[in-house]
C-alpha positions in Angstrom: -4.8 105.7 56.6 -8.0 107.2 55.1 -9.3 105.4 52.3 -10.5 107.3 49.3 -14.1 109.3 49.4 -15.8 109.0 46.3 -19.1 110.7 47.8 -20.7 114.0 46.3 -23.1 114.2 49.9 -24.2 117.5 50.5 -22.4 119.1 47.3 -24.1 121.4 45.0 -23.2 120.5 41.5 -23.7 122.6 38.2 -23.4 120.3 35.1 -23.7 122.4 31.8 -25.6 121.1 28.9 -27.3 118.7 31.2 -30.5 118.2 28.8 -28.8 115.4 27.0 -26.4 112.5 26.5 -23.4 112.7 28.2 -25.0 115.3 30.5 -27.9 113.3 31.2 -25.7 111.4 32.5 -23.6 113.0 34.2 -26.5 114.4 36.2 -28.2 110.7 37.1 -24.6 109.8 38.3 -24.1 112.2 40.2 -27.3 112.9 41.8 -26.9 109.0 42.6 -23.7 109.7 44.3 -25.5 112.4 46.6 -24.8 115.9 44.7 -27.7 118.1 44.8 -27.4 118.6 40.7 -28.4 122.2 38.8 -28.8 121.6 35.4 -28.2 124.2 32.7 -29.1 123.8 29.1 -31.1 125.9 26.2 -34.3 124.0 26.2 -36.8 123.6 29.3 -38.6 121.4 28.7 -35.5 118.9 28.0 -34.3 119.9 31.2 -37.3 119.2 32.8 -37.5 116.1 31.7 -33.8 115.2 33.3 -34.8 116.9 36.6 -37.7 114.4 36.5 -35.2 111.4 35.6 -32.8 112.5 38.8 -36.0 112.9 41.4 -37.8 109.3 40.3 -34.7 108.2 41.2 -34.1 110.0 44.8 -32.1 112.2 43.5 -32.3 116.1 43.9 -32.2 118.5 40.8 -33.5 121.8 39.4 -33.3 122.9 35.7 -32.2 126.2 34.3 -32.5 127.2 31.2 -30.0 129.3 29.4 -27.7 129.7 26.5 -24.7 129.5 27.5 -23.1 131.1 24.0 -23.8 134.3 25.1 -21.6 136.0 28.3 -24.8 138.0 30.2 -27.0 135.1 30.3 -24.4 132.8 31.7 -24.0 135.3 34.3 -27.8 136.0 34.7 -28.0 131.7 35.4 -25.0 131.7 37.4 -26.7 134.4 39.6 -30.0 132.4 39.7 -28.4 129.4 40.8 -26.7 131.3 43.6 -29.7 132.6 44.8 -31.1 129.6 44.9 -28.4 127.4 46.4 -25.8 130.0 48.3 -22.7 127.7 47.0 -21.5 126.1 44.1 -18.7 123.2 45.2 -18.4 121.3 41.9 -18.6 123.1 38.6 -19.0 120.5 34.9 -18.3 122.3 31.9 -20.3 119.6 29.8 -21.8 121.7 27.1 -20.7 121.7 23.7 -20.1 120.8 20.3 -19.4 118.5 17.6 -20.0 118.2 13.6 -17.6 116.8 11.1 -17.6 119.1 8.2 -14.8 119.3 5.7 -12.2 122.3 6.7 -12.4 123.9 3.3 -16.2 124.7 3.9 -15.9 126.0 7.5 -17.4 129.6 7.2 -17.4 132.6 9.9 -20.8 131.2 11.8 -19.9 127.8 12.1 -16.1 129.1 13.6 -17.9 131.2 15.8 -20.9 129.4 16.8 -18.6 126.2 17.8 -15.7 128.3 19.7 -18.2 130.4 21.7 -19.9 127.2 23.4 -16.8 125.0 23.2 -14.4 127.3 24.5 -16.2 130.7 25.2 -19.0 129.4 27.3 -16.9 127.4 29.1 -14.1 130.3 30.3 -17.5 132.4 31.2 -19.2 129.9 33.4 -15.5 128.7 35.2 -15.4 132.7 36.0 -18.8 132.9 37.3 -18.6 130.0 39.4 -15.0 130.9 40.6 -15.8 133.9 41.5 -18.1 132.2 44.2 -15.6 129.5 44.9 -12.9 131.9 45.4 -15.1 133.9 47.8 -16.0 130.1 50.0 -12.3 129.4 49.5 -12.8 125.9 47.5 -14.0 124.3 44.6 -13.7 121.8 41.5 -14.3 122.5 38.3 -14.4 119.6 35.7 -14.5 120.4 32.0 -15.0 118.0 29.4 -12.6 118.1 27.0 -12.1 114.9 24.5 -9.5 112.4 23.1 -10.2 114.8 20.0 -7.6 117.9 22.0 -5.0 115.2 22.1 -4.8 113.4 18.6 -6.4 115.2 15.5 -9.5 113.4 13.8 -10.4 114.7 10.0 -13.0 116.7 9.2 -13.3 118.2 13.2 -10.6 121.3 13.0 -12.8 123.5 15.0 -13.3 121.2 17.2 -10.1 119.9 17.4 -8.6 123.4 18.0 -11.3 124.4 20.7 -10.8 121.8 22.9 -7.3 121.8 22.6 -8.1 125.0 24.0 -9.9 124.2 26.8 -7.5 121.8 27.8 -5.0 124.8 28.4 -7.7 127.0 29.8 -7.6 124.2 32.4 -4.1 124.2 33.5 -4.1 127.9 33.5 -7.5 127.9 35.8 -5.4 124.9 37.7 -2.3 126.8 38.3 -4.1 130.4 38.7 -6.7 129.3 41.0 -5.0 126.1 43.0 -3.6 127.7 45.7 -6.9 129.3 46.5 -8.2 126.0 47.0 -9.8 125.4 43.4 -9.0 122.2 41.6 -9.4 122.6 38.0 -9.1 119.3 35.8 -10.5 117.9 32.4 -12.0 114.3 31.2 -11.4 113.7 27.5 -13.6 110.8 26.3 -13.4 108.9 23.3 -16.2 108.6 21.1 -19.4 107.9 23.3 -23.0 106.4 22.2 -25.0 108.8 22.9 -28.3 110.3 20.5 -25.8 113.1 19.0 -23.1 109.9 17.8 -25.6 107.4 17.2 -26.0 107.9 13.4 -22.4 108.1 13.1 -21.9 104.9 15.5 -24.6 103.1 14.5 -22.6 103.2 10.3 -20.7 99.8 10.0 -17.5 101.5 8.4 -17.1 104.3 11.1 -18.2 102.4 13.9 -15.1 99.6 12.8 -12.5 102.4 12.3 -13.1 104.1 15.6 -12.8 100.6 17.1 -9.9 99.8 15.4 -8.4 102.2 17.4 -9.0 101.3 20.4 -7.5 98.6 22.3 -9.9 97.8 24.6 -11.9 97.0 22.2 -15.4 98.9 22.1 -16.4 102.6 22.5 -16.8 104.3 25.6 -19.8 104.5 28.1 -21.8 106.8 29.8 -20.7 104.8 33.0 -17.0 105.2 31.8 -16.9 109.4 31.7 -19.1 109.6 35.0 -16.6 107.4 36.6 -14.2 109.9 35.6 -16.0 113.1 36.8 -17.4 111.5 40.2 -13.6 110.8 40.9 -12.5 114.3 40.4 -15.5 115.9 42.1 -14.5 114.0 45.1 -13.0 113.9 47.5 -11.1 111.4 46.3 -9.6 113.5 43.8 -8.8 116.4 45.6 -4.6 116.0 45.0 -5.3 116.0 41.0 -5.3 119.6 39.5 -4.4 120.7 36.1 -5.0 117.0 34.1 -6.5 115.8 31.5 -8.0 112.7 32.3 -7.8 111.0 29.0 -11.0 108.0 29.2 -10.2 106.3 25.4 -9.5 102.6 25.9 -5.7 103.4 24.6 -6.6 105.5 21.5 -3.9 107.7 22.6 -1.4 105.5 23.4 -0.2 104.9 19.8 
């Protein structure tokens, strides 16, 4: 019997929106569990800061910046990051986002500006990094979907609806791409502490109702969704493909 390989050694990992929160941590996790981590986000001198987080702790990381809402420059950083590191094993579609506002006051900008990093961005940089993958003949692409694509919250339509889109945009990627050696799969957290949820979090009244909902208890951790991503980026998750790995503490189980 082999036992299971939860190593990233050698791999070269692209983690989108890497400049903060969950991303941040996703790239000190990883880095720890010995990917060689690229880091996309808009600003530099955020991402800096991260690459300089990974290498004082041994880690090995470089920092791109780019805005990933728009198609050419996600190819332009996919290209750069190519150059730079001839392969791309592991692909994390972390970048995106989240604000409550009422469904009656969503206008045109907010629709768009929402779907074209939530769901947009994250088609466009699974094609530019499959495109290489499908050329070396693996890969694994993680998106980062949320609890959010399974059961509805108020006040997050848009969000609801695009990552209820990217969760299909994964099993199509899965069932497209799988038997050219790409395993495509999804973590969908519940709500995280992170700067972007900590005024939220940190309000008595919202912080009870979310936990409410949750068996377990408590909200989820930085810890928690790395777990989740290390174990689909390695080896040890190379028979899961098309999933959504739900990490809520039960939310969904009502």
């Amino acid at each position: 019997m082999e036992y299971p390989d939860f190593s990233l050694s050698d791999k070269n990992v692209v983690i989108t929106g890497a400049s903060k929160g969950i991303g941040r941590g996703l790239a000190l996790a990883l880095a720890h569990a010995g990917a060689r981590v690229a880091l996309i986000a808009r600003n530099e001198g955020d991402l800096q800061a991260v690459v300089s987080e990974v290498e004082a702790a041994g880690g090995v990381a470089a920092g791109y910046a780019a805005d990933l809402r728009e198609v050419a420059s996600i190819r332009t950083v996919f290209d750069r990051i190519l150059a730079d590191l001839k392969t791309i094993d592991v692909l994390v579609n972390n970048a995106g986002l989240g604000q409550p506002i009422p469904s009656v006051d969503i206008d045109e900008e907010y629709w768009d500006h929402m779907v074209s990093l939530n769901l947009k961005g994250a088609f466009f940089c699974s094609q530019a990094a499959g495109r290489a993958m499908l050329a070396a003949g693996h890969g694994t692409i993680v998106n980062m979907s949320s609890q959010a694509s399974i059961t509805a919250i108020p006040e997050e339509s848009v969000y609801c609806a695009s990552k209820g889109g990217l969760n299909m945009l994964t099993k199509a990627l899965a069932l497209e791409w799988g038997p050219k050696g790409i395993n495509v799969n999804a973590v969908a957290p519940t709500f995280v502490r992170t700067p972007g949820t900590a005024e939220r979090l940190d309000t008595k009244e919202f912080r009870d109702n979310v936990i409410s909902q949750i068996p377990l208890g408590r909200v989820g951790s930085l810890t928690d969704v790395a777990a989740a991503v290390q174990y689909l980026a390695s080896p040890a998750g190379s028979m899961v493909n098309g999933e959504i790995l739900v990490v809520d503490g039960g939310w969904t189980a009502h």
